[in-house]
Every structure is written in C-alpha cells, then in structure tokens.
Chimera marker file (.cmm) of the C-alpha trace (Angstrom):
<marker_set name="trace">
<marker id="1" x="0.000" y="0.000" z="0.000" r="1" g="1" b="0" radius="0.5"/>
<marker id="2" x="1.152" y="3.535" z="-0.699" r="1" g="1" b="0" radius="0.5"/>
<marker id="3" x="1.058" y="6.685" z="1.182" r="1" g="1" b="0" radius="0.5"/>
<marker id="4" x="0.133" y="9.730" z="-0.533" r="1" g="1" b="0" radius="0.5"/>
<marker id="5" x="-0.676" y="13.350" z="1.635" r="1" g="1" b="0" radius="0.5"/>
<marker id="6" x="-2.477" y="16.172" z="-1.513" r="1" g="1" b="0" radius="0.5"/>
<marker id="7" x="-1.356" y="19.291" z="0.455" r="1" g="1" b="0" radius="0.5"/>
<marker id="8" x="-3.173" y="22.771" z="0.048" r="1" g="1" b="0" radius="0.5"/>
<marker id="9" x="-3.265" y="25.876" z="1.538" r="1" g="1" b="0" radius="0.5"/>
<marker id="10" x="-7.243" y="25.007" z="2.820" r="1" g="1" b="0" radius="0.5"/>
<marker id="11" x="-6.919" y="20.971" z="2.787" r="1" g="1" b="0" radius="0.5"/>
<marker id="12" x="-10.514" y="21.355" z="1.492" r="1" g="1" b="0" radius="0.5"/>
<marker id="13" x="-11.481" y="22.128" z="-2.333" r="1" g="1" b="0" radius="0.5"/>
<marker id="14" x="-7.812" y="21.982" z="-4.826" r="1" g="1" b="0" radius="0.5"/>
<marker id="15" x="-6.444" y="18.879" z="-2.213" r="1" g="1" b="0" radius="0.5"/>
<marker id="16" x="-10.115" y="17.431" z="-2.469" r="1" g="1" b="0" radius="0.5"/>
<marker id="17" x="-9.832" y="17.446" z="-6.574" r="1" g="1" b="0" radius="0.5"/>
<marker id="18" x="-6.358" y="16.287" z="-6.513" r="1" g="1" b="0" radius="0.5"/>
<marker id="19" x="-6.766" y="13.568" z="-4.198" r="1" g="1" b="0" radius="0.5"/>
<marker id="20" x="-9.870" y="12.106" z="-6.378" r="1" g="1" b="0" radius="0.5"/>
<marker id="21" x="-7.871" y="11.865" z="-9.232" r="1" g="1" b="0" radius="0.5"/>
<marker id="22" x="-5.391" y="10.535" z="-7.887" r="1" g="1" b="0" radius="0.5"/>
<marker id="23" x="-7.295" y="7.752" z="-6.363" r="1" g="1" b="0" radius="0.5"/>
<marker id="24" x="-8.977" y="7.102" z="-9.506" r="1" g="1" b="0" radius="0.5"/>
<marker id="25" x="-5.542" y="6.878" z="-11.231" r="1" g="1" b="0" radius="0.5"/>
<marker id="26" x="-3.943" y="4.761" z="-8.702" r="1" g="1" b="0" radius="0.5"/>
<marker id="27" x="-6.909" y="2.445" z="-9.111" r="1" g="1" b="0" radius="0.5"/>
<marker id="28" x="-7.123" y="2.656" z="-13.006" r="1" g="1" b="0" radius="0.5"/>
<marker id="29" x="-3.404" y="1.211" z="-12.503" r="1" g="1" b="0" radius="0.5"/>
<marker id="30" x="-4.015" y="-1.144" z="-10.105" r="1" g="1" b="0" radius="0.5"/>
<marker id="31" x="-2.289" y="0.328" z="-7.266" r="1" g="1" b="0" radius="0.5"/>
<marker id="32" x="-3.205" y="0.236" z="-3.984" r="1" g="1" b="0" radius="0.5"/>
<marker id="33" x="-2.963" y="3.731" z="-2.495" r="1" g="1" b="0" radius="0.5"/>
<marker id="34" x="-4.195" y="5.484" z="1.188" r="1" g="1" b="0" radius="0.5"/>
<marker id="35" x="-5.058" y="9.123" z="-0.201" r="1" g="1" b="0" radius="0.5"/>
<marker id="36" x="-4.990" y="12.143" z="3.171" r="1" g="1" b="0" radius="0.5"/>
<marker id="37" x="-5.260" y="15.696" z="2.434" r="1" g="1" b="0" radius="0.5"/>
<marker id="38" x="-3.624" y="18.321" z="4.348" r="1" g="1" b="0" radius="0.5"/>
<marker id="39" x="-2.518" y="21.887" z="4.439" r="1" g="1" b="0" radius="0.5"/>
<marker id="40" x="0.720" y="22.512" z="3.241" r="1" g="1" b="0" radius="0.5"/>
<marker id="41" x="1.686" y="23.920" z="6.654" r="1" g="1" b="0" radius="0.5"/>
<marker id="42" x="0.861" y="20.477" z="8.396" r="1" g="1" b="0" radius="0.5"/>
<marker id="43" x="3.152" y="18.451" z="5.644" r="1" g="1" b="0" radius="0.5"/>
<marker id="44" x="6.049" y="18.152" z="8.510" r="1" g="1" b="0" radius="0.5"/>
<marker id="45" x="3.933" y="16.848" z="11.130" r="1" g="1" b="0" radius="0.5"/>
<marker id="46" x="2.053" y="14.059" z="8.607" r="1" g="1" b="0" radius="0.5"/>
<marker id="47" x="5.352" y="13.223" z="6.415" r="1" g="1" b="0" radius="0.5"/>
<marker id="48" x="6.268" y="10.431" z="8.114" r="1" g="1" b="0" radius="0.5"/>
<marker id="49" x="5.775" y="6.601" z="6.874" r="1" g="1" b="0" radius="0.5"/>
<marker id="50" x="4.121" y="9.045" z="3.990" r="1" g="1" b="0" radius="0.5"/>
<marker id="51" x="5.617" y="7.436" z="0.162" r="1" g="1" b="0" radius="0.5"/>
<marker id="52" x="4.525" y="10.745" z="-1.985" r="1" g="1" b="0" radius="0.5"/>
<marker id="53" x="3.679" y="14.323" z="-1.349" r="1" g="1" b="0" radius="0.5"/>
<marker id="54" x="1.054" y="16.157" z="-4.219" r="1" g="1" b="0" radius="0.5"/>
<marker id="55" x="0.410" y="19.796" z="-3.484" r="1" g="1" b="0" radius="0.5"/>
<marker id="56" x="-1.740" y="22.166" z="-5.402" r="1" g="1" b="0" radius="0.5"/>
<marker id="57" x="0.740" y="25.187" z="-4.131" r="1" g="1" b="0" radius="0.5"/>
<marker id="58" x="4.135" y="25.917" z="-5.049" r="1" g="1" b="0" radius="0.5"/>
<marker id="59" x="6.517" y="24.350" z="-1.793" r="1" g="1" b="0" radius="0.5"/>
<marker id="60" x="10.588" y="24.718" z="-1.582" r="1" g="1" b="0" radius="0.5"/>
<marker id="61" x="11.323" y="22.733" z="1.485" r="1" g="1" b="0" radius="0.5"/>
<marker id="62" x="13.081" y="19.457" z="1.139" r="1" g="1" b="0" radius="0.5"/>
<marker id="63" x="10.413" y="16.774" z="3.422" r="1" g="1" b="0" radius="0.5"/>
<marker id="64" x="12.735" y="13.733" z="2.681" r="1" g="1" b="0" radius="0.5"/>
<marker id="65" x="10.334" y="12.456" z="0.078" r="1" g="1" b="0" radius="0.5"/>
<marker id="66" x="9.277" y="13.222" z="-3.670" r="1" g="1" b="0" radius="0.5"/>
<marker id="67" x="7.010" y="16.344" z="-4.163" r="1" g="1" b="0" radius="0.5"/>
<marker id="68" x="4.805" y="16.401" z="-7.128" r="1" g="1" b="0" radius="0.5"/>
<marker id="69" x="3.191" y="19.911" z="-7.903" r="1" g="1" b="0" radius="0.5"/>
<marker id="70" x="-0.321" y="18.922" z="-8.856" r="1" g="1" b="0" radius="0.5"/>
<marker id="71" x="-2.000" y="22.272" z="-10.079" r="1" g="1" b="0" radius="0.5"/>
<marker id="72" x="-2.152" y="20.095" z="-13.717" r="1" g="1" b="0" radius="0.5"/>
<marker id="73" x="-5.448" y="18.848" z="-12.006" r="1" g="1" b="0" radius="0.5"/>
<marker id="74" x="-6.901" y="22.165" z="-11.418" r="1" g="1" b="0" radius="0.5"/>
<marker id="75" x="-5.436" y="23.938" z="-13.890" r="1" g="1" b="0" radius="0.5"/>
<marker id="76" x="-6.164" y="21.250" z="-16.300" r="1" g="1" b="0" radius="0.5"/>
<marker id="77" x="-2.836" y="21.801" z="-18.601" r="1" g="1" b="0" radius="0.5"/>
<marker id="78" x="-0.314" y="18.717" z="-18.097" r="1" g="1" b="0" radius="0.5"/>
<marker id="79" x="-2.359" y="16.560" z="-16.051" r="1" g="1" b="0" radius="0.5"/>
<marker id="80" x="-0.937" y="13.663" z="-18.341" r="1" g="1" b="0" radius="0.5"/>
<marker id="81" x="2.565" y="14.663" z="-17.510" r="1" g="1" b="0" radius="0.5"/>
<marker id="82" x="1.694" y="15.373" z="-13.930" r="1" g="1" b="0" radius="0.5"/>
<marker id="83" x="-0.499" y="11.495" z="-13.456" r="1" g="1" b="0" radius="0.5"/>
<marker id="84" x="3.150" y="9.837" z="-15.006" r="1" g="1" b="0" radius="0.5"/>
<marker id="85" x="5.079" y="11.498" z="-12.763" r="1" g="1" b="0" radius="0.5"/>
<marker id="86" x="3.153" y="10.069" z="-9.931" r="1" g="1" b="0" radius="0.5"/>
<marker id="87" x="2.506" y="6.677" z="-11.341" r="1" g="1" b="0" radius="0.5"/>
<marker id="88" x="6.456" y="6.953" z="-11.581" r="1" g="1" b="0" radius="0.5"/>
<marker id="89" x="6.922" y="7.619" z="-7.382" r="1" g="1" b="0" radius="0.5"/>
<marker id="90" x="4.080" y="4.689" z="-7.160" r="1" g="1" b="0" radius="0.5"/>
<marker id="91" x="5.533" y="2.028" z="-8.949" r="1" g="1" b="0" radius="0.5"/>
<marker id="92" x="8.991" y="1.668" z="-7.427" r="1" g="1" b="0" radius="0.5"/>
<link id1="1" id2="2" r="1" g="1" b="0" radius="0.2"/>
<link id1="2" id2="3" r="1" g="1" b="0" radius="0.2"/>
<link id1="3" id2="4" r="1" g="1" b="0" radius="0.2"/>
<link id1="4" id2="5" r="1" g="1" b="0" radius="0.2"/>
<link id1="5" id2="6" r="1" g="1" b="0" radius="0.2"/>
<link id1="6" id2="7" r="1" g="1" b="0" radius="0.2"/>
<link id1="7" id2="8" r="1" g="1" b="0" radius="0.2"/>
<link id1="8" id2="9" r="1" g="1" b="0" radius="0.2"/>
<link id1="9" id2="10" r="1" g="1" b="0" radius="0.2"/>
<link id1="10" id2="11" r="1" g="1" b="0" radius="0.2"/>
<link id1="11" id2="12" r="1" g="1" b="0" radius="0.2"/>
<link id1="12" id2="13" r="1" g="1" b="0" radius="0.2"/>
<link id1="13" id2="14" r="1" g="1" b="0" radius="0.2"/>
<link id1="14" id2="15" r="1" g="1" b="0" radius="0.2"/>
<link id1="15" id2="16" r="1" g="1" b="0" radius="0.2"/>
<link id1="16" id2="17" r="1" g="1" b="0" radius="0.2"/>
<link id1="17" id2="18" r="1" g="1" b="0" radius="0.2"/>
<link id1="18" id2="19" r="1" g="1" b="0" radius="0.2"/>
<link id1="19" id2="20" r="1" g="1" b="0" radius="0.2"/>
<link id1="20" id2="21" r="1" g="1" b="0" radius="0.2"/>
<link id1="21" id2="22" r="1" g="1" b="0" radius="0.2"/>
<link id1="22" id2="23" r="1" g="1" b="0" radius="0.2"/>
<link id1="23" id2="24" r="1" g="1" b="0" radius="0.2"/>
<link id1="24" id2="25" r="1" g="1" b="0" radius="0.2"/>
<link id1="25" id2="26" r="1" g="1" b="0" radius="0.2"/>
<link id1="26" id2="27" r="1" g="1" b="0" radius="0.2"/>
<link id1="27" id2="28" r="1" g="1" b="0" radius="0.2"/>
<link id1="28" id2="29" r="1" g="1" b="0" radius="0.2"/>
<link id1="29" id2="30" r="1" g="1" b="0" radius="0.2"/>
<link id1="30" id2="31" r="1" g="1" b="0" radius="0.2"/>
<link id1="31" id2="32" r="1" g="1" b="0" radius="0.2"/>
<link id1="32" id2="33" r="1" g="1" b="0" radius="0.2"/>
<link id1="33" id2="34" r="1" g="1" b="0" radius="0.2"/>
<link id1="34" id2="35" r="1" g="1" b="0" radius="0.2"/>
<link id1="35" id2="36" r="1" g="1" b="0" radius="0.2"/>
<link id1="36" id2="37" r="1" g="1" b="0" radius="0.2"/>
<link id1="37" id2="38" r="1" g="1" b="0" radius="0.2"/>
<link id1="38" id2="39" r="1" g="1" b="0" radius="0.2"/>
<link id1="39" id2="40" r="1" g="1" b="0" radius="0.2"/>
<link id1="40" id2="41" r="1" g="1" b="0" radius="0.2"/>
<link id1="41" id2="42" r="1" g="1" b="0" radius="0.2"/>
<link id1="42" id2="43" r="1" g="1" b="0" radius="0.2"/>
<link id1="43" id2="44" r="1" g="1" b="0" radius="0.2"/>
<link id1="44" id2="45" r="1" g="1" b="0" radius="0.2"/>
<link id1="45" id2="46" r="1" g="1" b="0" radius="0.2"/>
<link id1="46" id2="47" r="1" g="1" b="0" radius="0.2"/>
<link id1="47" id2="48" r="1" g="1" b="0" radius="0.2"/>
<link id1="48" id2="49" r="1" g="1" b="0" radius="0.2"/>
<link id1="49" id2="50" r="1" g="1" b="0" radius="0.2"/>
<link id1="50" id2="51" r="1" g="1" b="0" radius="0.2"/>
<link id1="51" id2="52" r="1" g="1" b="0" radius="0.2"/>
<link id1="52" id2="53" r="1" g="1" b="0" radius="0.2"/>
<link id1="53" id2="54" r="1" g="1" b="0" radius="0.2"/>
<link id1="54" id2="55" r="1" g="1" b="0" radius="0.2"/>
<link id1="55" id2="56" r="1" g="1" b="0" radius="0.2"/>
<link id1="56" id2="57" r="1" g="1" b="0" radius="0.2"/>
<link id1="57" id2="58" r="1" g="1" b="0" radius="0.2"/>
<link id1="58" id2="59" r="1" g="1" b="0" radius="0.2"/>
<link id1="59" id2="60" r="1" g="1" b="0" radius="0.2"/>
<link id1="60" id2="61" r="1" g="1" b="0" radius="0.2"/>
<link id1="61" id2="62" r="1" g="1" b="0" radius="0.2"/>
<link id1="62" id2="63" r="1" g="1" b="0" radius="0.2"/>
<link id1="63" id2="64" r="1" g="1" b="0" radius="0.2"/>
<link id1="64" id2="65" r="1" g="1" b="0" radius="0.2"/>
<link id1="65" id2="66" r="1" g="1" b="0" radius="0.2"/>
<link id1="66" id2="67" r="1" g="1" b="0" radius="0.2"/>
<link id1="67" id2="68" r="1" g="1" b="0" radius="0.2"/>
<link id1="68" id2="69" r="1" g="1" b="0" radius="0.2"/>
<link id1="69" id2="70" r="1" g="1" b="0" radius="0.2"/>
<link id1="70" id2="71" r="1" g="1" b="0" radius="0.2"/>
<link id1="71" id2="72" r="1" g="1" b="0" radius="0.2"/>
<link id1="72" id2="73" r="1" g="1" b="0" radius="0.2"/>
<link id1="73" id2="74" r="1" g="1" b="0" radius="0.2"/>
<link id1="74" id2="75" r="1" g="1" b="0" radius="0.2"/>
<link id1="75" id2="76" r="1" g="1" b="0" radius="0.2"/>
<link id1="76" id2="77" r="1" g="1" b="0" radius="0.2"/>
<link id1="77" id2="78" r="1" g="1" b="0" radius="0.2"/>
<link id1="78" id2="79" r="1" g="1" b="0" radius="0.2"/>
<link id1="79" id2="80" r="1" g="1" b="0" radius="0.2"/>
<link id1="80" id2="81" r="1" g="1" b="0" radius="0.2"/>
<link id1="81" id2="82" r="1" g="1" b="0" radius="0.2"/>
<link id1="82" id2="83" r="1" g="1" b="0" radius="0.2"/>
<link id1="83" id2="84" r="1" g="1" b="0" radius="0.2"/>
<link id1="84" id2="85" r="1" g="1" b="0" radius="0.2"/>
<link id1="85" id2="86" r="1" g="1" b="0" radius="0.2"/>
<link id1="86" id2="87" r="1" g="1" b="0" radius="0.2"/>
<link id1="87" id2="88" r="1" g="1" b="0" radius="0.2"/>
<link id1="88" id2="89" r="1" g="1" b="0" radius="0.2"/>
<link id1="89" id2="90" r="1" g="1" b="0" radius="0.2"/>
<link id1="90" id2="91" r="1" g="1" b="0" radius="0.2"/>
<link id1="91" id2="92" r="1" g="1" b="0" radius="0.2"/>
</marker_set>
C-alpha cells in the first residue's frame, strides 16, 4: 500500500480534486494507495511513513520524500505529464 498526503493551503477544495484523481488513477493502474489531504503547513507533522507528497501550491522545502506539484489537475494543462510522474513515485 502507498502513502500519498495532496497538500493545500485550505486541505478542502484543490487537495479534495487532486486527491480524487489521484485515487482514480492509482486504481485505473491497479495500485493500492491510502489518499490524506492536508494543508501545506501540516506536511512536517504528517510526512512520516508518507511514500509521496502532491500539493496544489508551489513548496521549496526538502520533506525527505518526492514532491509532485499537482495544479495540472486544477489547472487542467499537463495533467498527463503530472499522473506519469506520480505513477512513476508509485511504482517503485
């Protein structure tokens, strides 16, 4: 099973769209995924054990695991680019 936090400034409606998709992508793939939203100023408190961090906002720190920038799924411009990048992170 992997861990993946969507992080947000609100952890309610850009997290809430990115974690859908991502759940729907993960299961399109067969991957078995646990899916937690968050703010992006919780991400050092819920990092740990955590396989993959997605945030809809633009982040610089380092949290020890890979970052995706998911704005491709509200935004709607990449999100093919942005759902291999994550597939990438999920299947190693």
């Amino acid at each position: 099973m992997k861990r993946v936090i969507v992080a947000c400034g609100g952890a309610v409606a850009t997290s809430t769209v990115a974690a859908n998709r991502i759940r729907e992508l993960a299961k399109k793939e067969g991957i078995q995924v646990e899916v937690t939203q968050c703010r992006i100023n919780e991400l050092d408190s819920k990092k740990e054990g955590i396989d993959l961090i997605v945030t809809t906002a633009k982040v610089k720190k380092d949290y020890g695991v890979p970052v995706i920038h998911g704005v491709a799924y509200i935004s709607g411009i990449n999100i093919e680019a942005t759902e291999q990048k994550i597939l990438d992170v999920l299947k190693k």
